[in-house]
N, C-alpha and C positions, 0 to 999 in steps of 0.2 A: 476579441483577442483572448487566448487562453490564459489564464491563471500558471505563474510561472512555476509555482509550486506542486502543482496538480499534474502539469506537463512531466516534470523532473520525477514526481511518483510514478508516473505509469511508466517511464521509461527505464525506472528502476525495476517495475514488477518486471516488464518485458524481457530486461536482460537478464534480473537472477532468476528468474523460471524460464527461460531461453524459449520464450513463445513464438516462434518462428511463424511469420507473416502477418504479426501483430504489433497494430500502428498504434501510438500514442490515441489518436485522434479514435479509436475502433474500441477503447473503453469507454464506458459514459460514466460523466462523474459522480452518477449517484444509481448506478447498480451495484447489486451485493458483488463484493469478490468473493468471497467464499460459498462456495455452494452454488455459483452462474452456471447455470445450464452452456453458459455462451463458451465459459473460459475454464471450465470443470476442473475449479482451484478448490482443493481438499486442506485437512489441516496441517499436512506435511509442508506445502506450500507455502501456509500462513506461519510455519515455522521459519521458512526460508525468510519471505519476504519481510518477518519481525525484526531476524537477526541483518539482514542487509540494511534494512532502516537505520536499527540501531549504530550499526558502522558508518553508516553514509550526514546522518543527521547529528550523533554524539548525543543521543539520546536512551534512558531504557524505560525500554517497555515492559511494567511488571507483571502482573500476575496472565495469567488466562483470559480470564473475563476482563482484565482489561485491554488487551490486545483484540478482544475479538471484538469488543464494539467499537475499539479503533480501526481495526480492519472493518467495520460493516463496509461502508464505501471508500472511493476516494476522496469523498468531499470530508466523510469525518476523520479520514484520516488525518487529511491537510489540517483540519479544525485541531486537532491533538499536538500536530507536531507544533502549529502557531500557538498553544497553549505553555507547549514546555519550553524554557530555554537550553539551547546546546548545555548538555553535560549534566541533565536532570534525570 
């Protein structure tokens, strides 16, 4: 059974990059977003999907580098956001 949190991120990446014919289940939870050959997510991207996070979770993501090793996958993603509490 999927991780309910891991589910809800991908399905976040999908909608605010409007990845048209891409299934939850069609990301794996521990490839790079940024820079997939699969899903040719760049950092405009990584901008969108920071600031949709941040609206959706009540959370902010600071600097650069810390967003980008938050973005490496979705598994550290999930591990970031289960680290901070809402409104950190």
């Amino acid at each position: 059974m999927p991780d309910h949190l891991t589910l809800r991120l991908k399905t976040l990446i999908i909608t605010t990059l409007k990845l048209d014919g891409v299934r939850p289940e069609d990301i794996p939870d521990d490839e790079p977003l940024i820079g997939s050959p699969r899903f040719g997510l760049d950092s405009v991207d990584a901008l969108e999907i920071v600031l949709a996070i941040e609206k959706e979770f009540n959370v902010k993501i600071g600097s650069s580098e810390e967003s980008r090793q938050a973005l490496a996958t979705i598994n550290t993603l999930a591990a970031y956001l289960r680290a901070r509490p809402p409104g950190a």
